[in-house]
C-alpha positions in Angstrom: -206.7 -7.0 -32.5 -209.3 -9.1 -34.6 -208.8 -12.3 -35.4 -206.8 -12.4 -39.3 -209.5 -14.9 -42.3 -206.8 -17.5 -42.1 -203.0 -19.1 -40.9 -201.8 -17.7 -44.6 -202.8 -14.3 -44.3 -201.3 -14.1 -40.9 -198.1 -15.3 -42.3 -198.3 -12.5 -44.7 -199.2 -10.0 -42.6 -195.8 -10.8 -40.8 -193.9 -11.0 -44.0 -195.0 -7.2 -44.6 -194.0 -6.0 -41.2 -190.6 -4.7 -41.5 -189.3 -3.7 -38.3 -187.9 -7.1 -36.4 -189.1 -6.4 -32.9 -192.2 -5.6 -34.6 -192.1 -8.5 -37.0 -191.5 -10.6 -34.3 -194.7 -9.5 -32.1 -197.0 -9.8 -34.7 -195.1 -13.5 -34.5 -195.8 -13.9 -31.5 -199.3 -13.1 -31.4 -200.1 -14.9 -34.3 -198.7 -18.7 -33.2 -200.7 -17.6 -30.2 -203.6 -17.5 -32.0 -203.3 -20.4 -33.7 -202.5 -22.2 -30.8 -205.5 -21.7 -29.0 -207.5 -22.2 -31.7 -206.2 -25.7 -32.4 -206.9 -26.2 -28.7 -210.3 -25.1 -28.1 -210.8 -27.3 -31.7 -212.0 -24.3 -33.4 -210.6 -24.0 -37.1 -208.6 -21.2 -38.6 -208.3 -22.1 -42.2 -204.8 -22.1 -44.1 -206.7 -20.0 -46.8 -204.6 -19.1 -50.0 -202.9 -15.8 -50.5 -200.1 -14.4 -52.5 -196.7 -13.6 -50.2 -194.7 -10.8 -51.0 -191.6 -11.9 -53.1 -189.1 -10.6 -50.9 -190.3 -10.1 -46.7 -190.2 -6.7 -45.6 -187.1 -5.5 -44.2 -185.7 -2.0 -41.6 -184.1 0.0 -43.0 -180.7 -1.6 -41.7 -179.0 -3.6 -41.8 -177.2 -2.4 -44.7 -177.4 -6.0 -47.1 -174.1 -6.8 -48.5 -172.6 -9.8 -50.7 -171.9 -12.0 -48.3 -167.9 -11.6 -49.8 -168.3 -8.2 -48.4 -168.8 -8.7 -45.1 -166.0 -7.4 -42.9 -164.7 -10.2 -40.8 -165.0 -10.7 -37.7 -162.7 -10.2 -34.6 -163.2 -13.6 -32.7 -162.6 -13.0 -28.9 -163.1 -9.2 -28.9 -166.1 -7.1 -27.8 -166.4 -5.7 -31.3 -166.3 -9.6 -32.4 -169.0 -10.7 -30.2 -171.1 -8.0 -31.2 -170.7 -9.0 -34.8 -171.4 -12.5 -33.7 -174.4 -11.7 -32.2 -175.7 -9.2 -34.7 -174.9 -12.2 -37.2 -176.9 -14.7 -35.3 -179.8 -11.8 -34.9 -180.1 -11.5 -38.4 -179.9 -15.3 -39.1 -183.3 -15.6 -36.3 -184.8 -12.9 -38.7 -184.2 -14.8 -42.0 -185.8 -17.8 -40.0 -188.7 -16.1 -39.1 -189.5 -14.7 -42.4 -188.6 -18.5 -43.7 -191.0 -20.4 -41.0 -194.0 -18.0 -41.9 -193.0 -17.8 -45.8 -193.4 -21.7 -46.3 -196.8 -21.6 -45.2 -197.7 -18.5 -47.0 -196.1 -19.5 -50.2 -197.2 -22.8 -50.3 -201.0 -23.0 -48.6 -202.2 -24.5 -52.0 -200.3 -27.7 -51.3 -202.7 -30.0 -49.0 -200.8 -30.7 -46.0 -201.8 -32.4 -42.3 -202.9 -29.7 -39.7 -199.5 -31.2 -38.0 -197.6 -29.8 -40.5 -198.9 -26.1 -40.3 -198.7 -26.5 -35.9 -194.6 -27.0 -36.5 -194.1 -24.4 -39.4 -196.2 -21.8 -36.8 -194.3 -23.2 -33.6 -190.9 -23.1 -35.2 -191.5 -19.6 -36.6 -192.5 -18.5 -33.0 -189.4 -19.8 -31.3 -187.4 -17.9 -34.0 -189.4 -15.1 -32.9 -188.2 -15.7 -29.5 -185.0 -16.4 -30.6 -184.5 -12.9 -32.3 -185.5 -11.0 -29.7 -182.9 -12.9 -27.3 -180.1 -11.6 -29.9 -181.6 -8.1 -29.8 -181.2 -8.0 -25.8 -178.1 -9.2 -25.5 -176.7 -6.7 -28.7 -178.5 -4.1 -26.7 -176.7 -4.9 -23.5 -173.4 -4.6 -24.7 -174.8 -1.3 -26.2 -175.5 -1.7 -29.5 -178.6 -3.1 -31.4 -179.9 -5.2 -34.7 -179.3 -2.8 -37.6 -175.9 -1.9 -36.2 -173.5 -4.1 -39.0 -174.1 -4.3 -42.2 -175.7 -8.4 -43.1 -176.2 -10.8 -46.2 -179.3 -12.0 -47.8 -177.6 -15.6 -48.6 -180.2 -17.5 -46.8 -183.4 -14.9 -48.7 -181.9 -16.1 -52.3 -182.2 -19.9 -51.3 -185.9 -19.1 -50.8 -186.5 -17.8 -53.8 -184.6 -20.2 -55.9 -187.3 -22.7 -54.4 -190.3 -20.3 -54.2 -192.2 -22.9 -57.0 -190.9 -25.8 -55.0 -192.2 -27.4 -51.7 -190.1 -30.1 -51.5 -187.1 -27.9 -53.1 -187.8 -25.7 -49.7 -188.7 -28.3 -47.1 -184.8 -29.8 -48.4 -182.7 -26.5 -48.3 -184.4 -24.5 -45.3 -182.8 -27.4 -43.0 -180.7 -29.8 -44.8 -178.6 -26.3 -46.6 -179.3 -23.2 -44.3 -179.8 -25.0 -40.7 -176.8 -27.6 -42.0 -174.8 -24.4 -42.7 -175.4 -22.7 -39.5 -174.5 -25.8 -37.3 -171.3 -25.8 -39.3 -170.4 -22.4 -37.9 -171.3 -23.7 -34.4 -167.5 -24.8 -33.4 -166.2 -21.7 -34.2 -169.0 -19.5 -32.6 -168.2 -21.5 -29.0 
């Protein structure tokens, strides 16, 4: 695999990659990359590119409203299936998000520091996803399986002109909102 110009077009380059476990390789391999970069002191620079409007995306899950949704069954298998195939999904969005910010908004002069927790977080959203994926697969179904929402997508692109709009609703809104939810998932 050669080495991609800069952090921004790797962060594309995962934003076009549709398939998650694939998506979340290229992830992987990327914040690896950077990593050892930063610690041998050489310099991959942030570069400027222009990220897809919308990440790439399989073919399913099927993207509903999220009024659509069928509900879930808490305490049933079926139910912790959909609760896992929702949390899968959510790891997805945040990988997309992680990698988006940094692709999106590379013009905007930010410490190195900065760029190190965007790339870390998005890797251990990587990692994250790929958890959900086993344990769906184990109780024999996979990501894909239930139809999803794009709720969290449409906050990023009602701040896709705004860093500061972004850096406030990726974890003051859509982490906030997923904590929320954490009672009721336990």
């Amino acid at each position: 695999m050669h080495a991609p110009r800069s952090l921004s077009a790797m962060a594309v380059e995962v934003l076009n990659t549709a398939d998650g476990r694939a998506k979340t390789a290229l992830s992987h391999a990327h914040a690896a990359t950077w990593r050892a970069a930063r610690a041998a002191g050489e310099v991959i620079p942030i570069g400027e590119t222009k990220p897809p409007l919308h990440p790439a995306r399989p073919e399913r899950p099927e993207l509903l409203d999220p009024r659509e949704l069928p509900r879930r069954r808490p305490g049933s298998s079926q139910g912790r299936i959909a609760l896992l195939h929702a949390v899968a999904h959510i790891e997805l969005n945040a990988v997309d998000l992680h990698w988006d910010i940094i692709a999106r908004f590379a013009a905007v002069p930010m410490p190195m520091g900065f760029y190190d927790d965007w790339v870390k977080a998005a890797d251990e959203e990587s990692k994250h996803f790929n958890l959900m994926c086993d344990c769906l697969e184990a109780l024999g179904s996979h990501y894909g399986a239930l139809p999803a929402h794009a709720g969290m997508w449409r906050a990023a692109e009602d701040t896709n002109t705004d860093i500061f709009g972004r850096l406030a609703v990726v974890p003051m809104v859509l982490e906030a909102r997923g904590l929320d939810v954490t009672p009721g998932m336990i």
